[in-house]
C-alpha positions in Angstrom: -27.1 4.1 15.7 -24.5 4.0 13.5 -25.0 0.7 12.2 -28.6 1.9 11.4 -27.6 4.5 9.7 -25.0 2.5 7.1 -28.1 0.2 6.6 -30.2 2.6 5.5 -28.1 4.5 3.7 -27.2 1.2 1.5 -30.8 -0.1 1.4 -31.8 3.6 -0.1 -29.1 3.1 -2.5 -30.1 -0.3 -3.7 -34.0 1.2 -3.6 -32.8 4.2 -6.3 -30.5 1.8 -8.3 -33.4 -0.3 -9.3 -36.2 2.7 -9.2 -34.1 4.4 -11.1 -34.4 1.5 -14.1 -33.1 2.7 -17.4 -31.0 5.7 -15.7 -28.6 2.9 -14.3 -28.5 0.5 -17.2 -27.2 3.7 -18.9 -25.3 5.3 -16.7 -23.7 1.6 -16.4 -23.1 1.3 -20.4 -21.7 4.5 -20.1 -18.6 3.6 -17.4 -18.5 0.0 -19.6 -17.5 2.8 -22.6 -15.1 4.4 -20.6 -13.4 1.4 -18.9 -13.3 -0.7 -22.4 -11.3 2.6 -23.5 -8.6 2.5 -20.5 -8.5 -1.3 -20.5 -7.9 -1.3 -24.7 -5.0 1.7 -23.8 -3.9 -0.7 -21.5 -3.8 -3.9 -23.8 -2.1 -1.5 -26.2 0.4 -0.2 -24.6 1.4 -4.0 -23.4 1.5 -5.0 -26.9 3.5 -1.6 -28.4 6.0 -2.5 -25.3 6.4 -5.9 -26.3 7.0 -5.7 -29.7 9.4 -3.0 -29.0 11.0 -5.5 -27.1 11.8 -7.3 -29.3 13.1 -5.3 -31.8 15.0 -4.0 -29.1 16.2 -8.2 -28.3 17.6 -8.1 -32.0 19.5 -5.0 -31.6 22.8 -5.0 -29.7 26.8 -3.6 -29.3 29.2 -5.9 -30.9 32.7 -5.4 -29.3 35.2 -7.3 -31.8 38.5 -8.6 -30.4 42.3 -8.7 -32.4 43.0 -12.0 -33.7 45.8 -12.5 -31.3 43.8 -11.3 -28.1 44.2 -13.0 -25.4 41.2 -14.9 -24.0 41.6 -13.7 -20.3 42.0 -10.0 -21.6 38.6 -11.2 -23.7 36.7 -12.5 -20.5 38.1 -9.3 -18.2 36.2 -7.0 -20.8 32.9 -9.3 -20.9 33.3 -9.1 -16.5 33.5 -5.5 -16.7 29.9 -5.2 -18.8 28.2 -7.3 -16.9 28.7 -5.3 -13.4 27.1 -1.9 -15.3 24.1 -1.4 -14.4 22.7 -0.5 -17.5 24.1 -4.0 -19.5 21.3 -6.6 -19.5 23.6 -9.5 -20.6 27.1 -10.5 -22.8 27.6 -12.9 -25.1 31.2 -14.5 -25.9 31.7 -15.5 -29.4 35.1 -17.2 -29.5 37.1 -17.2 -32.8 36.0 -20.4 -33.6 32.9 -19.9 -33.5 32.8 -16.5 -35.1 34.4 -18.6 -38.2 31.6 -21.5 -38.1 29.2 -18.6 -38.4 30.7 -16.9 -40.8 31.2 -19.9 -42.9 27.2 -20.6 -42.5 26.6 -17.5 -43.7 28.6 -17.6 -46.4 28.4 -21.9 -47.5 26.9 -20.8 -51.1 30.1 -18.6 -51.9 32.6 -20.8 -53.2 34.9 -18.0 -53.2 35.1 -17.2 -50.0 35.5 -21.1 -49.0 38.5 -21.1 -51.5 40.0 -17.9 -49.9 39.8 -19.7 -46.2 40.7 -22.7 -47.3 44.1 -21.2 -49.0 44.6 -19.2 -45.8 44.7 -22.3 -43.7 44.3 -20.2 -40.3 41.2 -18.5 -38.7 41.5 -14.5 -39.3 38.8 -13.8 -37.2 39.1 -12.7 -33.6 36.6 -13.2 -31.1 33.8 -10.7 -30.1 31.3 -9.9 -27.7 27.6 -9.4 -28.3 26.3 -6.7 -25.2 22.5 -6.1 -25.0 21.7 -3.1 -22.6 18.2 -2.6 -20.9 17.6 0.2 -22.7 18.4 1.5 -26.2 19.3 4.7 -24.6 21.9 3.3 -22.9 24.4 1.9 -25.4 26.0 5.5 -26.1 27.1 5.0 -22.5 28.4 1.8 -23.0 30.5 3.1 -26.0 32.1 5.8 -24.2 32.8 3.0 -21.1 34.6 0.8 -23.7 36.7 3.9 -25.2 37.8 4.9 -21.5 38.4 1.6 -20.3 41.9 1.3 -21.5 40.8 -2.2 -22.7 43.7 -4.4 -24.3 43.0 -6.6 -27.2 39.9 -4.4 -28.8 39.8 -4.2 -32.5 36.6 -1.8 -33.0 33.1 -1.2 -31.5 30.2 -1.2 -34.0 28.0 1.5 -31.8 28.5 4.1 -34.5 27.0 1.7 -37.1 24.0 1.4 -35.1 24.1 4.4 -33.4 21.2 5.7 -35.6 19.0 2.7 -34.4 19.2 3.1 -31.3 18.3 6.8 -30.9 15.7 6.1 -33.2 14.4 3.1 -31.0 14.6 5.1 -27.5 12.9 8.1 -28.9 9.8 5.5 -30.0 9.9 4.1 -26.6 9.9 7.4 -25.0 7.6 9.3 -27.5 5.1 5.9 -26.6 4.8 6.1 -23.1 4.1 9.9 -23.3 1.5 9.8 -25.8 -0.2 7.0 -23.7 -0.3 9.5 -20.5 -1.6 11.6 -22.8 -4.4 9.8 -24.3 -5.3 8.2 -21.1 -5.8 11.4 -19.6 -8.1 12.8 -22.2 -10.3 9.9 -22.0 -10.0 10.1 -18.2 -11.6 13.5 -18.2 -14.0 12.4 -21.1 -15.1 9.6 -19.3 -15.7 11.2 -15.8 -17.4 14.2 -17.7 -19.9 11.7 -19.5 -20.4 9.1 -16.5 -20.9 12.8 -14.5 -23.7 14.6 -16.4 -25.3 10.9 -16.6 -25.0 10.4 -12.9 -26.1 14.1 -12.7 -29.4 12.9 -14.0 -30.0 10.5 -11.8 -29.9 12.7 -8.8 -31.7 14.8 -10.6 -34.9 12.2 -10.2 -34.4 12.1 -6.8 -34.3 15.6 -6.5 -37.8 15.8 -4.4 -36.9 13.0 -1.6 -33.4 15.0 -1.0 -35.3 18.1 -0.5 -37.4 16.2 2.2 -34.5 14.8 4.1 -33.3 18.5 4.0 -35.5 19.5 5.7 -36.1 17.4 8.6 -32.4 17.6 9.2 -30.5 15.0 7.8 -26.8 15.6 7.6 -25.3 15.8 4.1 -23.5 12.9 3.9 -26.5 10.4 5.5 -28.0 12.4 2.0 -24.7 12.2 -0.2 -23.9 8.5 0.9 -26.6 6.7 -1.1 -25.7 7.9 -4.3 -21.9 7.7 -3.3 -23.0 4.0 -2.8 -24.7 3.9 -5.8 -22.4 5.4 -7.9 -19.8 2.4 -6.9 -22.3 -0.1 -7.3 -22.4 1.4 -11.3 -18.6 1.2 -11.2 -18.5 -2.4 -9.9 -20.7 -3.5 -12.5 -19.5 -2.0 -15.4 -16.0 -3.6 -14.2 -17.2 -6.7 -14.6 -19.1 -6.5 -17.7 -16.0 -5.2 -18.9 -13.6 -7.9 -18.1 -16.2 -10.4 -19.5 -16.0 -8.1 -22.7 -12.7 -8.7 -22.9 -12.3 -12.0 -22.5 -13.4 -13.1 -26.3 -12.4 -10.1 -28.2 -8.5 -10.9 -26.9 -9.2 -14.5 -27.6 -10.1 -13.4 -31.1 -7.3 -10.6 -31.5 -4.4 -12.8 -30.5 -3.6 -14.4 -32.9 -4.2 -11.6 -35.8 -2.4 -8.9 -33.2 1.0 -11.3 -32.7 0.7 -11.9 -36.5 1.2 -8.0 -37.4 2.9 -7.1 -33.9 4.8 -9.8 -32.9 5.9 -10.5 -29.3 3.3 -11.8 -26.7 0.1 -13.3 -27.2 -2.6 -10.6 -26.0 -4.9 -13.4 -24.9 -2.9 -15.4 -22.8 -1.2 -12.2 -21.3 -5.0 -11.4 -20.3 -6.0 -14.5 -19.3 -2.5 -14.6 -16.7 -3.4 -11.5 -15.6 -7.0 -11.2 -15.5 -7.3 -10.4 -11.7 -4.6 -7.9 -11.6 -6.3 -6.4 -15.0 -10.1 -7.1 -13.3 -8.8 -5.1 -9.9 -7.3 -1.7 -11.6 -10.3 -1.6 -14.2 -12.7 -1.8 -10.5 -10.3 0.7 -9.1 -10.7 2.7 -11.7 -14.6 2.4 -12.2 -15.5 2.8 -8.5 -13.4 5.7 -8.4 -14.9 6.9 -11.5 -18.6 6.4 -10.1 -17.8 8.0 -6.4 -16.3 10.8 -7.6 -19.2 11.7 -10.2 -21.4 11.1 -6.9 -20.1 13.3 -5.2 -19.2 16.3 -7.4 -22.9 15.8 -8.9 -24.6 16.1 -5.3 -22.1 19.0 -4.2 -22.4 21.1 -7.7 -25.5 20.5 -8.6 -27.9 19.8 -5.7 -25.9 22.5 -2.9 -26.3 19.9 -0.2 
């Protein structure tokens, strides 16, 4: 009996999907709207996150050693970063090659090449480069370096950059709130559209629910079709969706890594297309079954 029941609540679904014609193709371009809005949030948020990233890559603590530091005081500092939790990775720059560098980056001032040359010694001491996992973070490194009772330490060059940093976290931070934020509005803007459009579309079959009213049939054998229905819209519009996206990111990669830098929005799409597919479905099935169902329980008192 129950088996009967699931059959003909489906086959009543798929019978007022297609009688219902231009209804569904709209109510279907509607949820295509509101998924191509969360899945370009989506792609944007992965591309503000990535070039962040890599202005974050370029930004990092430099702890600068004393010329006569000893190396294993050196490597007992770099040991001590690397079990925080909140140090990514260290860098050792001995003095030798802090001098090649700084000859490179100097090679066009003869000046400076005289003034080594006539000091016949290298004056620079080694240094570490520390990148944290956050931006946020480094104060904390700072403060761990000052109350570490390090040996060997010339200067740290957080204050220099200090600045930077705050100004880089409070991007970060000020990004992922605004994209809960907008993602939310179009949430409830899309469910309000897909709903009045769905609405409508019970509305038409407001004379056969009557009917099963009253010969008795329960209210979800009379709810279920157009639950059914309304994730059928939701299914489709996911996948019109991801087909949508497919040559607009193709176009866009190149011009978005251009002016962002970072990834490559295409080929992050195309390595996660079924992950990307799967929460735009979630998101439209829900988006379709919840309309459904507030529509029949509002609207039509079942």
């Amino acid at each position: 009996m129950f088996t009967v029941k699931i059959r003909r609540i489906i086959t009543a679904a798929l019978t007022n999907f297609w009688r219902n014609g231009w209804v569904s193709v709209a109510t279907i371009l509607v949820m295509v709207l509101a998924l191509f809005m969360a899945g370009s949030l989506i792609l944007f948020q992965v591309l503000l996150e990535s070039t962040l990233a890599e202005v974050q890559k370029k930004i990092d603590v430099s702890v600068y050693f004393l010329p006569d530091a000893e190396e294993s005081e050196i490597l007992h500092v770099k040991k001590s970063l690397e079990q925080l939790s909140e140090v990514q990775g260290v860098e050792y720059v001995s003095r030798q090659r802090a001098l090649e560098i700084f000859k490179e980056r100097h090679a066009d001032n003869t000046l400076i090449s005289s003034a080594l040359d006539e000091l016949g010694e290298n004056p620079l001491g080694a240094s570490l480069k520390v990148e944290a996992k956050d931006p946020s973070y480094y104060e904390a490194i700072d403060v761990f370096l000052k109350n570490g009772n390090f040996r060997g330490i010339d200067k740290v060059n957080f204050r220099q950059h200090e600045l930077v940093f705050k100004r880089l976290s409070d991007t970060l931070s000020a990004t992922r709130k605004a994209g809960l934020g907008v993602s939310i509005v179009l949430g409830a803007i899309a469910f309000l559209v897909a709903f009045n459009t769905i609405r409508l579309a019970i509305y038409t079959s407001r004379d056969e629910i009557g009917i099963m009213r009253l010969v008795g049939a329960s209210s979800w054998y009379v709810r279920g079709p157009f639950l059914i229905e309304g994730a059928v819209h939701g299914f489709l519009a996911t996948v019109i969706t991801t087909l949508l996206f497919w040559p607009l990111t193709l176009w866009l990669g190149p011009k978005a890594q251009t002016f962002f830098g970072g990834i490559d929005i295409f080929a992050y799409y195309a390595g996660n297309i079924i992950q990307f597919f799967l929460m735009l479905f979630l998101i439209g099935v829900t988006l379709g079954v919840l309309s459904s169902f507030v529509a029949t329980q509002r609207y039509l008192k079942i």
